[in-house]
C-alpha positions in Angstrom: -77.3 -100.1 277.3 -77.0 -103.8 277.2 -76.8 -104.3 273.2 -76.1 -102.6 270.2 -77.7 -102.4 267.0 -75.0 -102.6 263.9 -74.8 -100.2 261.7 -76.6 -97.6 264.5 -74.4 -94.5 265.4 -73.0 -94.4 269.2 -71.8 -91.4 271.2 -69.7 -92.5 273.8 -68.2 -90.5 276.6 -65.7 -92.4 279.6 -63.9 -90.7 282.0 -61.3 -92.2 284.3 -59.8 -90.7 287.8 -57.2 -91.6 289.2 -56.8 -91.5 293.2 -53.1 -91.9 294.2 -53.7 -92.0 298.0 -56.5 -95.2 297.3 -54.4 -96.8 294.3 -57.8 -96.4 292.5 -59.0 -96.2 289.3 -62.9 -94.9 288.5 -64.1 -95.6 285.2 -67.5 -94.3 284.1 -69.0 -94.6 280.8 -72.0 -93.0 279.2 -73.6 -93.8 276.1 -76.3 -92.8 273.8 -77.9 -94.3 270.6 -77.8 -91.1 268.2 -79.9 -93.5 265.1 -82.3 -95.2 267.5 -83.4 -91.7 269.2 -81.3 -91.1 272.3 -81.2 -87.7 273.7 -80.0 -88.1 277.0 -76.7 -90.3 277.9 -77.5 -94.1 279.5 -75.1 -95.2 281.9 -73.5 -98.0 280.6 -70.5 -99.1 282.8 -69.0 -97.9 285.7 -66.2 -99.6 287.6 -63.4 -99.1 290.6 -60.5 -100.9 289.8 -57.3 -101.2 292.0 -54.4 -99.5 290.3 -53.6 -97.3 287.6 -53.4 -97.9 283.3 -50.1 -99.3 283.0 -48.6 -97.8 279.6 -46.4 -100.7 279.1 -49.1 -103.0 278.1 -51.2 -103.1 274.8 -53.7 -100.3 274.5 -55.9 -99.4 271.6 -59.1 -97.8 270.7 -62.0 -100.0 270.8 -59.7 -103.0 272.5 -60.0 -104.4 276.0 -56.8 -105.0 277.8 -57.1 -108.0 280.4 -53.5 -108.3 282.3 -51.6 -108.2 278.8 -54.1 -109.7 276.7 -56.0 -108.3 274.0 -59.9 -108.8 274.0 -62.7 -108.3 272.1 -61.7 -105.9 269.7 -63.9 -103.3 268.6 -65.4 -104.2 265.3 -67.1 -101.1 263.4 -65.9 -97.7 262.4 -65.3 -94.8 264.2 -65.8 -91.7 263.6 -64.4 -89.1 265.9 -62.5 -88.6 269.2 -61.5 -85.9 271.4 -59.5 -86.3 274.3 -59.8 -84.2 277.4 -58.2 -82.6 280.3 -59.5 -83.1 283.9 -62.3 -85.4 284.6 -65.3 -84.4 283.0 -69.3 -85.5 283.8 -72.3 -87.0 282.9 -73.8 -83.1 282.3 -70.7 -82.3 280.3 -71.3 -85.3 277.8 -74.8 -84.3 277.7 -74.2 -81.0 276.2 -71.7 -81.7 274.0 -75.0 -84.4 272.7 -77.3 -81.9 272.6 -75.0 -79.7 270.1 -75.0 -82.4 267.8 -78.9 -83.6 267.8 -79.8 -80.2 267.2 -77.9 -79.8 263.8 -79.9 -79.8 260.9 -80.1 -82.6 258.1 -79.4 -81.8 254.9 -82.7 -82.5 253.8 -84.3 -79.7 256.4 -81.5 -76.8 255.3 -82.5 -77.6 251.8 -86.1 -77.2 252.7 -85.6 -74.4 254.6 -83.6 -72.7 251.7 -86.6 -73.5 249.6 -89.4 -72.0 251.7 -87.1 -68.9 251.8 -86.4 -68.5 248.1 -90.7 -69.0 247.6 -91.3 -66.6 250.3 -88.9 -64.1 248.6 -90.5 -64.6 245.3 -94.3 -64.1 246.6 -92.8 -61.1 248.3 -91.7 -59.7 245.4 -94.5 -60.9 243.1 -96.9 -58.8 245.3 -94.8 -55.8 245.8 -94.1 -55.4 241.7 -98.1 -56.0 241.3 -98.9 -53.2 244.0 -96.7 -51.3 242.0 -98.7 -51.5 238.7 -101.8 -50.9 240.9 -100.3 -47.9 241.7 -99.6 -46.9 238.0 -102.5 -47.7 237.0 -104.2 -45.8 239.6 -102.3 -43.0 238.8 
């Protein structure tokens, strides 16, 4: 993913591992474009960097830490983060995207709810006029 539309909504996954005996750092990042139709993760970034984090320098969501200095800082709104244990992957990212495109809007549970009160009432509209029938009949 080489741009990003403004006001579009991103789901973002990164993972980083650390290898002590290397001195390592592998940084992958996944993303997807939830409002322009994503369904499956792009891979936007991956990297090997010598080293680890270093916690004594400036960190922040949505800020990029160049030896000490604070870069281009994130400018939008964000929404949710979870932090993990363990070094997750690409397939782990995916499914945790598929849970969330598959949730109904609003709009469809509302027009769902509608379709079952009308079916209930057409059911019910039929079984009280098969009961007259039957009185009549009677």
């Amino acid at each position: 993913m080489d741009s990003y539309t403004a006001d579009n909504w991103y789901f973002y996954g990164v993972t980083m591992s650390y290898d002590s005996g290397a001195d390592e750092t592998t940084i992958n990042t996944y993303a997807a474009d939830i409002t322009g139709g994503d369904t499956t993760f792009t891979s936007t970034h991956n990297a090997t960097v010598s080293g680890t984090f270093r916690t004594s320098l400036p960190h922040g969501i949505g800020l990029v830490n160049n030896n000490g200095t604070v870069e281009t800082p994130f400018w939008g709104t964000i929404d949710e983060i979870t932090f993990y244990s363990g070094v997750k992957d690409e397939q782990f990212f995916q499914s945790n995207l598929d849970r969330i495109l598959f949730i109904p809007e609003p709009s469809s549970m509302f027009l769902l709810g509608l379709a079952a009160v009308t079916g209930m009432a057409i059911r019910r509209r039929r079984r009280n006029g098969e009961k007259q029938e039957s009185r009549t009949l009677n």
